[in-house]
C-alpha positions as CSV (number, residue, x, y, z in Angstrom):
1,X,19.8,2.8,16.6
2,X,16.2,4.1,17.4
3,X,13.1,4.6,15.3
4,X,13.7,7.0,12.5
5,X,10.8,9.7,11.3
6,X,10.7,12.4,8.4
7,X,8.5,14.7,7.6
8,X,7.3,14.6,3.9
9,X,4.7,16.7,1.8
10,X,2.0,14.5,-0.2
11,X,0.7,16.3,-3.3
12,X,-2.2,15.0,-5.7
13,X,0.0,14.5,-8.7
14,X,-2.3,16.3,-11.3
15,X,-2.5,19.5,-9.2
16,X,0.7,19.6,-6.5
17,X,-0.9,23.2,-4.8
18,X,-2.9,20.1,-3.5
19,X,-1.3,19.0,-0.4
20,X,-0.7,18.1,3.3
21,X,2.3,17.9,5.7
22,X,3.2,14.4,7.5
23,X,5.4,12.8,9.8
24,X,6.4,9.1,8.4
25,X,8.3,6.2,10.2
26,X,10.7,5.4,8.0
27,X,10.1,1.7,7.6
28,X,13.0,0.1,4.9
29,X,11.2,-3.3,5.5
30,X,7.5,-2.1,4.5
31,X,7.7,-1.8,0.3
32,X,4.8,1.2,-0.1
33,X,4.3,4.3,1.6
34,X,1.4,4.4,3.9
35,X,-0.4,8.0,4.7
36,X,-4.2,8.7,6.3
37,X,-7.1,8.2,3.3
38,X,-9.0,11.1,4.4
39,X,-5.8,13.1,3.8
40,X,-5.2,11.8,0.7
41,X,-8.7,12.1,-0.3
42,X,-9.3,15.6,1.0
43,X,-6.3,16.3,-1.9
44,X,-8.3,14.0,-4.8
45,X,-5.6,11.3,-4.3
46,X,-8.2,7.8,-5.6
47,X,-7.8,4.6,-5.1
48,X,-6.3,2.9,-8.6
49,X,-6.1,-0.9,-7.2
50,X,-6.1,-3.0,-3.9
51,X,-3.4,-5.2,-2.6
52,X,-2.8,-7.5,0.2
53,X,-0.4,-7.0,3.0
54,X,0.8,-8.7,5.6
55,X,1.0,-7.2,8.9
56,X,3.9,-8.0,11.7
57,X,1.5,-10.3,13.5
58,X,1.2,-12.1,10.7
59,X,-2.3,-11.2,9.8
60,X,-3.1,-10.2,6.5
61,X,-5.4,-7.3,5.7
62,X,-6.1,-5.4,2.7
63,X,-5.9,-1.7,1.5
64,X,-6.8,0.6,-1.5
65,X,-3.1,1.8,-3.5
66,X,-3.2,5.0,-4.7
67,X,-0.2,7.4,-6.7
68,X,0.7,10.6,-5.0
69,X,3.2,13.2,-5.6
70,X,6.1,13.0,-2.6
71,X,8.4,15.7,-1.4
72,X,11.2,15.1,1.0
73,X,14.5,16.3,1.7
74,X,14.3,18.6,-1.8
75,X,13.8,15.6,-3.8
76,X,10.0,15.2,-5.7
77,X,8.7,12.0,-7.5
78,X,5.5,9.8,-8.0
79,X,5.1,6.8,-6.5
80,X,2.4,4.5,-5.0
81,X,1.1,5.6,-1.6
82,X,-1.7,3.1,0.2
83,X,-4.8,4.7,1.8
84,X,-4.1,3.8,5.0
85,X,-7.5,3.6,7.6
86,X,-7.9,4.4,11.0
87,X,-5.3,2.7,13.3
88,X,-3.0,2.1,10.5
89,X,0.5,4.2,11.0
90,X,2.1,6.8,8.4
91,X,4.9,4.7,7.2
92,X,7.6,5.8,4.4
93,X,8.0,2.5,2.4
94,X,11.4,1.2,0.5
95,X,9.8,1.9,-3.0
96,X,9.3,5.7,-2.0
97,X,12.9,5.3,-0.5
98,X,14.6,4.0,-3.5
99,X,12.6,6.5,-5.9
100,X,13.8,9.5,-3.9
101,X,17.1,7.9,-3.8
102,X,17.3,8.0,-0.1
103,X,18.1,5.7,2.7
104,X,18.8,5.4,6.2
105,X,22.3,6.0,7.4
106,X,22.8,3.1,10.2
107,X,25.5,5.2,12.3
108,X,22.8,8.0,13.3
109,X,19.7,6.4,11.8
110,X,18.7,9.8,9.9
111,X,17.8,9.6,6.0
112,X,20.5,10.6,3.8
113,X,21.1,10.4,-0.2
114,X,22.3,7.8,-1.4
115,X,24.3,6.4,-4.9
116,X,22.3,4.6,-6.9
117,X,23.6,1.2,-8.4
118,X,23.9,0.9,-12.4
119,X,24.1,-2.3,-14.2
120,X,25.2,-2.7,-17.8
121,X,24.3,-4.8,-20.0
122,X,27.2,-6.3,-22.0
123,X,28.8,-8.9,-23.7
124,X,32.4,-9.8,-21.7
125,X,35.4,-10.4,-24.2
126,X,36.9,-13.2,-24.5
């Protein structure tokens, strides 16, 4: 199995008719979704916090997180969305993944829906 990419629209949540068009690696590894600051500033996305990450080499580096409005495969939601600088890939994290209800399908490698898992709470009988 190769590299799998999706193309997903980012919308400012407040105002969706704000938006752009990008191709993601789908990365189930990566927890947040990573897309281009000036994109997401040109569409009034701001910066609510910054975190830490870790980078494959090890090497940690930090970046302002953000919310955004996603849209992919005919399924919308918010979720956080890091404004990633120059050099920094467009990557489609596991919490946009598991929002969306989506994951990768490891006999083709292409995003599909997926069933989500329910846990009850309850008391067994004895």
């Amino acid at each position: 199995m190769g590299l799998t990419y999706t193309t997903a629209v980012i919308c400012n949540a407040a105002d969706p008719s704000r938006a752009f068009e990008e191709r993601f690696l789908v990365d189930s590894g990566a927890v947040f979704t990573f897309a281009p600051r000036e994109k997401l500033a040109a569409i009034g996305v701001e910066a609510l916090r910054r975190e830490r990450f870790r980078q494959m080499d090890g090497s940690l580096i930090e970046r302002d997180v953000g919310r955004a409005l996603i849209r992919l495969m005919g399924k919308e939601d918010v979720v956080p969305v890091v404004l990633g600088e120059p050099g920094d890939a467009s990557v489609l994290g596991v919490v946009t993944l598991e929002v969306l209800a989506l994951g990768v399908d490891p006999s083709c490698g292409e995003l599909r829906p997926v069933t989500l898992l329910a846990v009850s709470a309850f008391e067994p009988s004895e």
